[in-house]
N, C-alpha and C positions, 0 to 999 in steps of 0.2 A: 345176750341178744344176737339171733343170724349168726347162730356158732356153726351151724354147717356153712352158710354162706362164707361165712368169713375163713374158713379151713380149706374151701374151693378155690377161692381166690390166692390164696396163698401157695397151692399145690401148681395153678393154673400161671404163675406169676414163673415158677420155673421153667412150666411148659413152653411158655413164651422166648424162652432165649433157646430153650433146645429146641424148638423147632425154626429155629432163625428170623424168627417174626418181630426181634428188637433185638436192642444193643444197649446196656447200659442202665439206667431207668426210665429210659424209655415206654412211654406209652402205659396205659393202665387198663383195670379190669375194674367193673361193677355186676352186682347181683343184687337183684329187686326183689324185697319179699313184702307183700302191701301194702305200706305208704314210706317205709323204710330200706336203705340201699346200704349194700355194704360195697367199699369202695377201697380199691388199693393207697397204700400212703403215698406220701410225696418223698421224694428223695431216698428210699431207702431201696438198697440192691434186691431183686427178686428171689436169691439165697437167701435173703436175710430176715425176710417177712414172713414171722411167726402169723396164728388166727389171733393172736391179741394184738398183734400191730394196728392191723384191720378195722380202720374207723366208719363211724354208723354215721347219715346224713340220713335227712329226709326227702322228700320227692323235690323240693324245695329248694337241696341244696344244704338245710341248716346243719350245723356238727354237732349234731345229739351224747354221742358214747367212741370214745376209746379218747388216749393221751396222743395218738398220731394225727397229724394234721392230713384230712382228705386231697387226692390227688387234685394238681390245681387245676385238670380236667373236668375238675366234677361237677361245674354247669354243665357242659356238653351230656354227658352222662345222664344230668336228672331231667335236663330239657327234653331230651330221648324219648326218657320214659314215662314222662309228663305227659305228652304228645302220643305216644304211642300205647295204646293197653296191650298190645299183643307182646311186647317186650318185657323179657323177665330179666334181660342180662345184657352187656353192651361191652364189646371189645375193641380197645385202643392198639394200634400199633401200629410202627414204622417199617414195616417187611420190605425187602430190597425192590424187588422187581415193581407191586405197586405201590412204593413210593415215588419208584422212577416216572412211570405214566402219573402219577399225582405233581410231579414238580415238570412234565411237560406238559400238565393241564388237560390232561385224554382221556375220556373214558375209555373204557375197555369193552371190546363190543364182544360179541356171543361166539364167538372162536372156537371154544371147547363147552361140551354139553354142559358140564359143574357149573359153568356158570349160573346156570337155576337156581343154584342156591342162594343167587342173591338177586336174580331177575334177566330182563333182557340185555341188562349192560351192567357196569359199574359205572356210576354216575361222578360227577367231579362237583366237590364243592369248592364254591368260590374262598380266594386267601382271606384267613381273616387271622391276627394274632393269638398265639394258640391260649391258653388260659381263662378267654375273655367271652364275655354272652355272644357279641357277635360271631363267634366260632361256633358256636353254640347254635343261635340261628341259621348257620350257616349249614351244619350238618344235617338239621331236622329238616331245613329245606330242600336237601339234596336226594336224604330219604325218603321225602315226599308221603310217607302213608305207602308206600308200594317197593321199595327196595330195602335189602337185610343189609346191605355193608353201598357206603361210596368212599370215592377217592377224597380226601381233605390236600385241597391244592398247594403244592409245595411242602407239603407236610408228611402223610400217612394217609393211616385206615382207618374206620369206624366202622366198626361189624355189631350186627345184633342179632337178637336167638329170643324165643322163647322162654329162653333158659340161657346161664351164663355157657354152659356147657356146649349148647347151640351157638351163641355168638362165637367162642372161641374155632368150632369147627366152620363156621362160615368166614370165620378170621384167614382159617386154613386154605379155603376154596379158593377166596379171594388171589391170596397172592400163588396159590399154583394156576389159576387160569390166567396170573397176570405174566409167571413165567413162562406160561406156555403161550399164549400170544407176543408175549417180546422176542422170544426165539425164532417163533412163527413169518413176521414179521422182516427178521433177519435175512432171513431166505427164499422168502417168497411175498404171495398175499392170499393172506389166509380166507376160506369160505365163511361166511356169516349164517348163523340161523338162525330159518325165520322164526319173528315172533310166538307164530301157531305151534312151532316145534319147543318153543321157552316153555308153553303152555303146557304141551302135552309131557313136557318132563318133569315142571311141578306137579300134578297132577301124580304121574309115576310115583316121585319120590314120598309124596303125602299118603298117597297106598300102598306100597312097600316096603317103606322105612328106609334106610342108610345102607341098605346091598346094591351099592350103585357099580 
């Protein structure tokens, strides 16, 4: 069952430490295929996780298929996608720069255009213990139905995609516009763009695809 999904997530579990977006077992990956999600395991190294690691849960949350226990994320995850029909995938991480603005509690305003990718800002969700429904409610409400990734306060990221493949490159966006506003930041004070200009970039990237 979700033997592509579950080989994605496993390929995408490495991609995750090479491109500096976690540390350790940090943070997780899900992939939605219609009422069934494959979800990265708990505790095991992102080297280490074979597609049969790879446990099946339902929208639900329930543990259907495989011998690994689901990432202890995986309310946040299926509350997401519960919530959301436009969500095919959902990306966990603790990337450096925004986890920094996540644990000083700041969104990320529109500094650099990429942010489109995930709206007019990066949103901050309120602290909630990580594993738990209320984390859970906490993300869906910070995502609101209008943003692809927000800040989880004092914590990480929560990115989403269409597709797991989408969440992970808005995983990506996220923390280069958060490093490119912390830098920004450092040395000056950065221009803000307007709303109408968020607009006319979605907009762009939805007709021209990822030649940004």
């Amino acid at each position: 069952m979700l033997e592509e999904e579950r080989t994605t997530i496993s390929n995408l579990g490495r991609q995750m430490l090479e491109q500096g977006l976690t540390v350790g077992t940090g943070g997780n990956i899900s992939a939605r295929s219609g009422d069934h999600v494959a979800i990265s395991p708990s505790g095991i190294p992102y080297r280490d996780i074979t597609p049969e690691d790879v446990p099946i849960v339902d929208i639900h949350g329930e543990h259907i298929e495989g011998e690994r226990q689901p990432s202890s994320e995986y309310r946040m995850h299926t509350g997401i996608i519960r919530e959301r029909d436009d969500v095919g995938g959902v990306v966990h991480t603790h990337s450096p720069y925004a986890s920094t603005f996540a644990s000083l509690g700041e969104p990320i305003p529109a500094s650099h255009y990429l942010i489109a990718f995930v709206g007019d800002q990066i949103p901050v969700a309120r602290y909630e213990t990580y594993g738990t429904a209320e984390l859970a409610e906490a993300a869906v409400d910070a995502l609101s139905g209008q943003y692809n990734a927000c800040l989880l306060k004092n914590h990480g990221v929560i990115a989403v995609g269409e597709s797991v493949d989408a969440a992970f490159e808005v995983a990506l966006m996220t923390e280069y516009c958060a490093r490119i506003h912390y830098q920004a930041i450092s040395v000056g004070v950065p221009e803000i763009l307007p709303d109408e200009e968020i607009d006319h970039l979605q907009d762009r990237f939805t007709d021209y695809g990822q030649d940004y």
